[in-house]
C-alpha positions as CSV (number, residue, x, y, z in Angstrom):
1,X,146.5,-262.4,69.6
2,X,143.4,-262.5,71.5
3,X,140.1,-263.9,69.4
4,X,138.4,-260.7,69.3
5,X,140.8,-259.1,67.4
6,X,140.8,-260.9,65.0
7,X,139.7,-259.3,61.7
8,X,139.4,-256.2,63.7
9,X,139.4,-253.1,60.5
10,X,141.4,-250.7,61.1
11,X,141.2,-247.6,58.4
12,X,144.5,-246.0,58.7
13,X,144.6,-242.4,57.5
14,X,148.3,-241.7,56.3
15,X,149.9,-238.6,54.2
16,X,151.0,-241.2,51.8
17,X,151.6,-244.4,51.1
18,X,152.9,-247.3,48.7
19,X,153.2,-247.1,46.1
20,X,155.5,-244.1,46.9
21,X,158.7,-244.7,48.4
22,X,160.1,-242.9,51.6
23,X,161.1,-243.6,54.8
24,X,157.3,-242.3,56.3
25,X,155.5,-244.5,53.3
26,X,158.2,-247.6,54.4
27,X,156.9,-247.9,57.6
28,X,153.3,-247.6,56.5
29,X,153.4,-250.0,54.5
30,X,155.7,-252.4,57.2
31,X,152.7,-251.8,59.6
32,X,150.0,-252.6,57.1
33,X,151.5,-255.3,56.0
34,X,152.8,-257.5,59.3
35,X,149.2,-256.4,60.9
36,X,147.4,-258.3,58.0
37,X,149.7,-261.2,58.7
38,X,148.6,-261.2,62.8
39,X,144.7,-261.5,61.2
40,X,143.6,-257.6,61.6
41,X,142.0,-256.3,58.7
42,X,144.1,-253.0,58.2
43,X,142.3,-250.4,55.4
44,X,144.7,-247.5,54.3
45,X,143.4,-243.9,52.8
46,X,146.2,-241.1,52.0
47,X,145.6,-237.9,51.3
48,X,147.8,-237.6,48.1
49,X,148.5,-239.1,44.9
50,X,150.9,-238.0,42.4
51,X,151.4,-241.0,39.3
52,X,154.9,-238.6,38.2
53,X,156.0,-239.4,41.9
54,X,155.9,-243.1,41.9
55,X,158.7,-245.1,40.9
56,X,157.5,-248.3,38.9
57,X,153.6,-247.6,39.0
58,X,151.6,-251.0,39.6
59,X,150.6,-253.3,37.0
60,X,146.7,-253.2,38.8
61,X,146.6,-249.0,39.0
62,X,143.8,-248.3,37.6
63,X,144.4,-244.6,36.1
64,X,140.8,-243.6,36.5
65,X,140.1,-245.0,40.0
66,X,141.6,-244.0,44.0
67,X,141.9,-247.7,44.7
68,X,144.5,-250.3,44.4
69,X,144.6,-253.9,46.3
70,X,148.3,-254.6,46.6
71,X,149.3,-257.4,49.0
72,X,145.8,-258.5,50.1
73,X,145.8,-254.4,51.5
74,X,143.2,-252.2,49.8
75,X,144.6,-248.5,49.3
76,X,142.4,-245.9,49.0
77,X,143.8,-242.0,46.7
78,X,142.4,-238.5,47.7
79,X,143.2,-237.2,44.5
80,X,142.4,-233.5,43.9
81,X,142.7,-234.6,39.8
82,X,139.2,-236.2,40.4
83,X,136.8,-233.8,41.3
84,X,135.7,-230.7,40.3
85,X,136.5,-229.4,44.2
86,X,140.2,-230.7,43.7
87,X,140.8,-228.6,40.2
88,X,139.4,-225.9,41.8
89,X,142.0,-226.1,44.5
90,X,144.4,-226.1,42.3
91,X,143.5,-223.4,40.2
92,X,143.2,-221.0,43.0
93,X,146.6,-222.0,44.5
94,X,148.0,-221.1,41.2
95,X,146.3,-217.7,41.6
96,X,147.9,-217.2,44.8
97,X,150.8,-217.3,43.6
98,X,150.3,-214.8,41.4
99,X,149.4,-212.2,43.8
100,X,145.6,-212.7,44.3
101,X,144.9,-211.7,47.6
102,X,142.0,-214.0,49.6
103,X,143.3,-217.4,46.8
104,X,145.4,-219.3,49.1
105,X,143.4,-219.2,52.2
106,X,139.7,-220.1,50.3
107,X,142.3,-223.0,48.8
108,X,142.9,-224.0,52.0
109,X,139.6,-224.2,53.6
110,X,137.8,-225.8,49.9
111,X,141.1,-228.8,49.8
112,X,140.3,-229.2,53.7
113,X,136.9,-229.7,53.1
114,X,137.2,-231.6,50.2
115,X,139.4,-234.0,51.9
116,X,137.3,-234.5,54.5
117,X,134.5,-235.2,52.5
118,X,136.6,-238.0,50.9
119,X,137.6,-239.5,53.8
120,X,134.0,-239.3,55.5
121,X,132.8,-241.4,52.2
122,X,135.7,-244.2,52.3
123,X,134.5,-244.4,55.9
124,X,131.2,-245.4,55.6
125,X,132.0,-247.7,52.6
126,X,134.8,-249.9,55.0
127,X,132.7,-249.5,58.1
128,X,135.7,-249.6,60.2
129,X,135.7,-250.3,64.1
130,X,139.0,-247.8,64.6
131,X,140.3,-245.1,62.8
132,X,144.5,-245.4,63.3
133,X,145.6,-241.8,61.9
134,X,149.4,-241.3,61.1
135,X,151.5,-237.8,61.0
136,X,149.9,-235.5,58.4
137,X,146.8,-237.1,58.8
138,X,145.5,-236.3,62.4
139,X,143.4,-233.3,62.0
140,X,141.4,-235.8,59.6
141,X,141.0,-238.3,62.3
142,X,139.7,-235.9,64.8
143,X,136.8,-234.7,62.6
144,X,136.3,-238.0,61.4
145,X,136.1,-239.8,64.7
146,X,133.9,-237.2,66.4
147,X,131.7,-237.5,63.5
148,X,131.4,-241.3,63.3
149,X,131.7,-241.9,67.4
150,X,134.4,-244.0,66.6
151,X,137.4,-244.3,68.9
152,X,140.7,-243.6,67.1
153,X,145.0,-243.3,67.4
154,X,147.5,-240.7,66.4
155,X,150.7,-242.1,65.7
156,X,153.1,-239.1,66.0
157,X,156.3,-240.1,64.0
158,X,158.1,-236.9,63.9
159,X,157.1,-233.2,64.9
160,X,157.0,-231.7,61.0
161,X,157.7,-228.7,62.3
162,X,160.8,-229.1,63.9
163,X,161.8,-230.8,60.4
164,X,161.3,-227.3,58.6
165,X,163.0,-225.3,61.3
166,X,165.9,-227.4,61.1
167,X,166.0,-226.6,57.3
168,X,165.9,-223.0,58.4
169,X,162.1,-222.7,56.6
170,X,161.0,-220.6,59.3
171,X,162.1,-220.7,63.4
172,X,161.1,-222.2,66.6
173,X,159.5,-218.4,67.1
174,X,157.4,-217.9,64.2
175,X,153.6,-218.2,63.7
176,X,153.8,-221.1,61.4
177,X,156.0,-223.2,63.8
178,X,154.1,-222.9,66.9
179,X,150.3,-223.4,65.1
180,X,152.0,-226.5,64.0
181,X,153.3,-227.2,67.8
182,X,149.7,-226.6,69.0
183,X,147.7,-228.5,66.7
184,X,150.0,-231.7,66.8
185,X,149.5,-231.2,70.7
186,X,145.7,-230.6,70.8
187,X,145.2,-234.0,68.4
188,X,147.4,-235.5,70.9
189,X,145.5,-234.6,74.2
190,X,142.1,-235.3,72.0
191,X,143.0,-238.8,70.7
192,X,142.2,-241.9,72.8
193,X,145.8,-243.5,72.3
194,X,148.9,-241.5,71.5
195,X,151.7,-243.8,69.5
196,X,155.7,-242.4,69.3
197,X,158.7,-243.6,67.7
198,X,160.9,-243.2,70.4
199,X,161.3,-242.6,73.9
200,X,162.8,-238.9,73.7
201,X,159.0,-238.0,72.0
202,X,157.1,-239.7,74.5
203,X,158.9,-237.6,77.0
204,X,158.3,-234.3,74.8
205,X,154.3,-234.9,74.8
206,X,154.4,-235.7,78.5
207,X,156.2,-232.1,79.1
208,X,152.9,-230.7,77.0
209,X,150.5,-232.4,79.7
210,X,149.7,-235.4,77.9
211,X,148.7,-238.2,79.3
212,X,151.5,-240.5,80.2
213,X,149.8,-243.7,80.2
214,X,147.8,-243.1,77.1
215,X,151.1,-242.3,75.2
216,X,152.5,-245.8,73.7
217,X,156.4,-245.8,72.3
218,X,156.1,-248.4,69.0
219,X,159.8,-248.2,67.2
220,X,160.8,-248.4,63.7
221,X,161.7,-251.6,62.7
222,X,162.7,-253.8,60.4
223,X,162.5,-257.1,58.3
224,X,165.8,-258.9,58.6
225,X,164.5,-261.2,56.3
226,X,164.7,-258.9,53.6
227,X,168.4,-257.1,55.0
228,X,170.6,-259.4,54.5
229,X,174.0,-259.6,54.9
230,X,175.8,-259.6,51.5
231,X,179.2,-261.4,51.1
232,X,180.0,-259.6,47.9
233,X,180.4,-256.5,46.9
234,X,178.3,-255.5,44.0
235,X,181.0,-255.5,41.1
236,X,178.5,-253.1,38.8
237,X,178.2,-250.2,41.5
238,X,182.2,-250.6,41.8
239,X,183.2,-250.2,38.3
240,X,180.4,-247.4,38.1
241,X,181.4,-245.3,40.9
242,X,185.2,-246.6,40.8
243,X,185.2,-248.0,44.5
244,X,187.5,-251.2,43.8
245,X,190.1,-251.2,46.5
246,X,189.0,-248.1,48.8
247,X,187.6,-248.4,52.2
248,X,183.9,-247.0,51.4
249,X,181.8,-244.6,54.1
250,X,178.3,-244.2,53.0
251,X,175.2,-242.0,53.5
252,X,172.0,-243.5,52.2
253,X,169.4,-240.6,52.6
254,X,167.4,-237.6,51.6
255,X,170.0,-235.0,51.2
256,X,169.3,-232.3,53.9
257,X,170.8,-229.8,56.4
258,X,169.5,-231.6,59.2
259,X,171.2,-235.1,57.6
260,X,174.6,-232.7,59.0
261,X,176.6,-234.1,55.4
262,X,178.9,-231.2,55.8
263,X,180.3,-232.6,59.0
264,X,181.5,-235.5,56.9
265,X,182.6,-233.8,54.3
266,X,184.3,-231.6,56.6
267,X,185.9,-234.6,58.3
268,X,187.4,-236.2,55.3
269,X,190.8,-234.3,55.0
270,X,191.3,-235.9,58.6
271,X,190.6,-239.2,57.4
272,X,192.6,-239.7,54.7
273,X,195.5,-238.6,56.9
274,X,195.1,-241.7,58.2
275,X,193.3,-244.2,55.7
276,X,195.0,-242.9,52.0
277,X,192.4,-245.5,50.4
278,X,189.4,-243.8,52.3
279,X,186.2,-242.2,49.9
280,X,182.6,-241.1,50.4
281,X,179.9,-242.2,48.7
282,X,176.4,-240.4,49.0
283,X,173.8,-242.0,48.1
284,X,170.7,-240.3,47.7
285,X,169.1,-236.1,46.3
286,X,167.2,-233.6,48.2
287,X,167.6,-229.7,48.9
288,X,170.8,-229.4,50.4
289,X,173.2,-231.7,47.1
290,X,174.1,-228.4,45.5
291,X,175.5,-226.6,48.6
292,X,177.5,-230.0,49.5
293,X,178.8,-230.4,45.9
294,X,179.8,-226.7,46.4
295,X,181.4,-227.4,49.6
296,X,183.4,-230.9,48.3
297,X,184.7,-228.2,45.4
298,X,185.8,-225.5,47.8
299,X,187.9,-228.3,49.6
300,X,189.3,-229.9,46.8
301,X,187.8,-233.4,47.6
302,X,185.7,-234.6,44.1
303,X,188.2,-237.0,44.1
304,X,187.2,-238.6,47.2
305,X,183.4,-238.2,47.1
306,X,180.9,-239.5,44.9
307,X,176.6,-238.3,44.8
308,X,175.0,-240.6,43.2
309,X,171.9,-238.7,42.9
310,X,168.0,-240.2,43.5
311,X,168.4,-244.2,42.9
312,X,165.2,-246.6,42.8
313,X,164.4,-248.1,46.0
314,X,165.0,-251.4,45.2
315,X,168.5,-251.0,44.1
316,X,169.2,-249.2,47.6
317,X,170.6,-252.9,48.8
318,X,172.6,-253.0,46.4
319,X,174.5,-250.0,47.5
320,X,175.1,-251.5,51.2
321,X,177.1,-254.4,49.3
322,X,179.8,-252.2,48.8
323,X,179.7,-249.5,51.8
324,X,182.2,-250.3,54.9
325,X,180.9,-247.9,57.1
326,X,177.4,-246.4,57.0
327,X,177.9,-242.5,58.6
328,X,174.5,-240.6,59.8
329,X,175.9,-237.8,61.2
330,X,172.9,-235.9,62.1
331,X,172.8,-232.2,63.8
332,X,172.0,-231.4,67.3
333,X,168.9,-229.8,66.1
334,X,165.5,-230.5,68.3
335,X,163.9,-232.9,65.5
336,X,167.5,-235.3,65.4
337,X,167.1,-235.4,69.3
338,X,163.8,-236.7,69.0
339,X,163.2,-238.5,66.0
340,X,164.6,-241.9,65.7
341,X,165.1,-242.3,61.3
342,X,164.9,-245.9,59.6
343,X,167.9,-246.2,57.8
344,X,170.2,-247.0,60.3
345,X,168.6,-250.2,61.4
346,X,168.7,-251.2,57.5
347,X,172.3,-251.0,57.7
348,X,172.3,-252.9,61.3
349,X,169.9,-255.7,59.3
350,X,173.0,-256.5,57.0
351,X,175.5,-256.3,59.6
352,X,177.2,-253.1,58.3
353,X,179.1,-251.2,61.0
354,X,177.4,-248.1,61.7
355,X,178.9,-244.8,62.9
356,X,176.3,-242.1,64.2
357,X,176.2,-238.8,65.9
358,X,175.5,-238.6,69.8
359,X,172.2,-237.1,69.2
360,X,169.5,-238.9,71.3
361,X,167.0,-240.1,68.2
362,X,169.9,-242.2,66.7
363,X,172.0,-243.6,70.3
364,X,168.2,-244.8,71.1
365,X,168.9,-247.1,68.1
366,X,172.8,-247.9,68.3
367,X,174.4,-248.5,71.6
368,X,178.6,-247.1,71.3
369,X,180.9,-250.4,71.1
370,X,178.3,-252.8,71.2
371,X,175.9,-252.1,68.0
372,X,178.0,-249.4,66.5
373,X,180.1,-246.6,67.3
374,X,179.1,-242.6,67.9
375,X,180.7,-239.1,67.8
376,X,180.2,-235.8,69.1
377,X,177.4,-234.2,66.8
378,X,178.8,-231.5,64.6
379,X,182.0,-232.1,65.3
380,X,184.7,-233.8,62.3
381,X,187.4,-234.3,64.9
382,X,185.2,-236.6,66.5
383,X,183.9,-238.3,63.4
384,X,187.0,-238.5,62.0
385,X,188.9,-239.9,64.7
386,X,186.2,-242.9,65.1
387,X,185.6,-243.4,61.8
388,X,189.1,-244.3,61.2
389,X,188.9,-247.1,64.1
390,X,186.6,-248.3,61.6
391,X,188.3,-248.2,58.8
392,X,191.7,-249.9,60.2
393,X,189.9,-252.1,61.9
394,X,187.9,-254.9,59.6
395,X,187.2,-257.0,62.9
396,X,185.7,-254.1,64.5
397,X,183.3,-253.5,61.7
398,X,182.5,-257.3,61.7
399,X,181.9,-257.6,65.2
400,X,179.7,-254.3,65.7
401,X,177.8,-255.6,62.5
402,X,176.5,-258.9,63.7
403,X,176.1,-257.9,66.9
404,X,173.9,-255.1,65.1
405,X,171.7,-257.4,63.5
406,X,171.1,-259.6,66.3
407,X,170.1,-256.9,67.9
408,X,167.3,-255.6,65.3
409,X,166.3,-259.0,64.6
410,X,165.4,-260.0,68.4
411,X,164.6,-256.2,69.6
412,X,163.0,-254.8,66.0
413,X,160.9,-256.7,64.2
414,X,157.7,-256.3,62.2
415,X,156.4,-259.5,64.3
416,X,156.8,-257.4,67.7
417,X,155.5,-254.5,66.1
418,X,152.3,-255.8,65.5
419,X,151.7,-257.3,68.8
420,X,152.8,-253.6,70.2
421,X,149.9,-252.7,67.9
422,X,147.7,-255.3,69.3
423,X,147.7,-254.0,72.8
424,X,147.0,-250.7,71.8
425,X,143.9,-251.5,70.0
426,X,142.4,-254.0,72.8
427,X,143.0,-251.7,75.3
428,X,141.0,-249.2,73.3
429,X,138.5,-251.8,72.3
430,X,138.3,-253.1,75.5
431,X,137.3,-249.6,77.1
432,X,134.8,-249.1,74.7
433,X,133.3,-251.8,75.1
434,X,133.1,-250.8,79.2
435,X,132.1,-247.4,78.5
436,X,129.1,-248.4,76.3
């Protein structure tokens, strides 16, 4: 990394962040983290703080304060909890849903305000050189940067939107869907560097008249380090969920419609067909668990599938000990042929064979008979019928699984992220500098 950059502070507005675990707070913190070991300065602020939320709260939270140094990082809390503006807020939500006409929208506009305000003070405490804004957190940026003459980026990591419509919150038609569509386009065309997950998005916000050479592809990765193979299966989790001797599919994820968990389900009469020892475990809650409980009992299968609800992150590893084949069988909605998720390059990390659905966001991430094998999307025939080359054939999974983490380690690495991250900002720098 070039001299200059050196120390370069970088105040990275995010929705959330550590110490709340998800797969958008997972690769905050992998960014934060591997920048400040390639000597930038990186400063996070997010917009929300909920201590009920947070799985095994820091021993240096300080209760009263929006600050917490974890890793050498300094976080920085909005939390509406702490001013007289945020109770407000609240209170007036509340209202609205009781009927008072007028509540929700003064709610919106006094949080949006309020939230500026907070992110306006942070800023001129940190004195940053750019602001690095992440989904959720772009309109922020905007204001901010126009405000402050700072230059700044908008890393796009999934189009929210098509996230709810895929849940069937509201359609591709409605109001809601395309204000979202606009303003994630607008922040786009405004920002001075546009950062994707995958190549699928970068083509998307080219189709909206974006800039092609201002829009950067930076993929998810991971540290291999950390996912490692594990030789042994974890005799606990066996005993607990009575896996001993059975050929073990997994699902590791928030449970959702779009995750296309019925599919699976759907495909497991076929399976065990073919593999009498076969079972499904699902690891994971969200929205959709009671309709695919409901659909496991309408088939007969309880026998054969096991939820075992929200577990602690750290004890997610521990679940890939004893999983053969790791399914995502995503739908072919518009988010899952765009949005590349995190999980399966976890599995890839510990050299589990991985079995995904031909939609574009995941065969971006694992290449059929070489990193791990893929069906038809929606389809159980499909899954079924590959999943049970998987499951006769141990040599298979070992061979797709270390090719799988050879390729993550060389091709997905928080090492190569940063340097991806690197460019970006000297470009940016360096144009500044010409333009002043």
């Amino acid at each position: 990394m070039r001299d200059e950059l050196l120390k370069l502070r970088i105040m990275h507005l995010v929705e959330r962040a550590f110490p709340f675990r998800s797969g958008y707070t997972v690769r905050g913190k992998t960014i934060f983290e591997s920048q400040k070991r390639a000597g930038l300065e990186p400063i996070v602020v997010s917009q929300y703080f909920d201590s009920n939320s947070v799985e095994n709260m820091p021993d240096n939270w300080n209760q009263q304060q929006q600050h917490i140094r974890n890793g050498g990082i300094d976080y920085f809390f909005y939390r509406s909890d702490r001013s007289i503006v945020g109770r407000l807020v609240n209170v007036l939500f509340k209202l609205g849903h009781r009927g008072l006409r007028g509540s929700h929208y003064l709610a919106r506009n006094l949080d949006e305000a309020s939230r500026r305000d907070y992110v306006h003070n942070v800023c001129n405490m940190i004195k940053p050189k750019l602001i690095h804004a992440h989904t959720g957190s772009g309109q922020y940026a905007g204001w901010l940067s126009r405000k402050a003459g700072m230059p700044w980026v908008y890393e796009m990591r999934g189009f929210w939107e098509d996230s709810a419509a895929a849940e069937d919150e509201y359609s591709e038609q409605s109001k809601v869907y395309k204000e979202a569509y606009s303003q994630d386009t607008e922040l786009a065309m405004a920002a001075n560097s546009v950062i994707v997950i995958s190549r699928p998005m970068r083509e998307d916000l080219i189709s909206r008249g974006i800039e092609s050479k201002k829009i950067c592809v930076v993929p998810n990765c991971v540290d291999a380090s950390t996912f490692i193979p594990m030789r042994a299966k974890d005799p606990e989790l066996l005993n607990m969920f009575g896996l001993d001797g059975k050929i073990v599919a997994g699902c590791i994820t928030n449970i959702r419609r779009l995750e296309g968990l019925d599919t699976l389900i759907n495909a497991i009469p076929l399976i065990l067909s073919k593999v009498p020892k076969f079972c499904v475990v699902i690891v994971g809650d969200g929205s959709y668990k009671r309709d695919l409980e409901g659909l496991v009992e309408k088939l007969a299968l309880t026998k054969y599938v096991r939820f075992t609800g929200r577990v602690p992150y750290d004890d997610v590893r521990r679940f890939y000990s004893v999983i053969d084949v790791l399914v995502i069988p995503r739908t072919n909605r518009r988010v899952s042929r765009l949005v590349t998720p995190l999980k399966p390059l976890e599995a890839m990390a510990t050299e589990k064979a991985v079995l995904v659905s031909n939609v574009n966001g995941l065969t971006e991430t694992v290449e059929d008979g070489r990193t791990g094998l893929v069906f038809e999307a929606d389809d159980p025939d499909s899954l079924a019928e590959q999943c049970v080359r998987l499951c006769l054939d141990a040599d298979l999974r070992e061979r797709l699984g270390k090719e799988a983490r050879r390729w993550v380690a060389k091709e997905r690495s928080p090492h190569r992220m940063s340097h991806q991250y690197a460019h970006i900002y000297k470009q940016i720098m360096e144009k500044r500098g010409e333009q002043e």
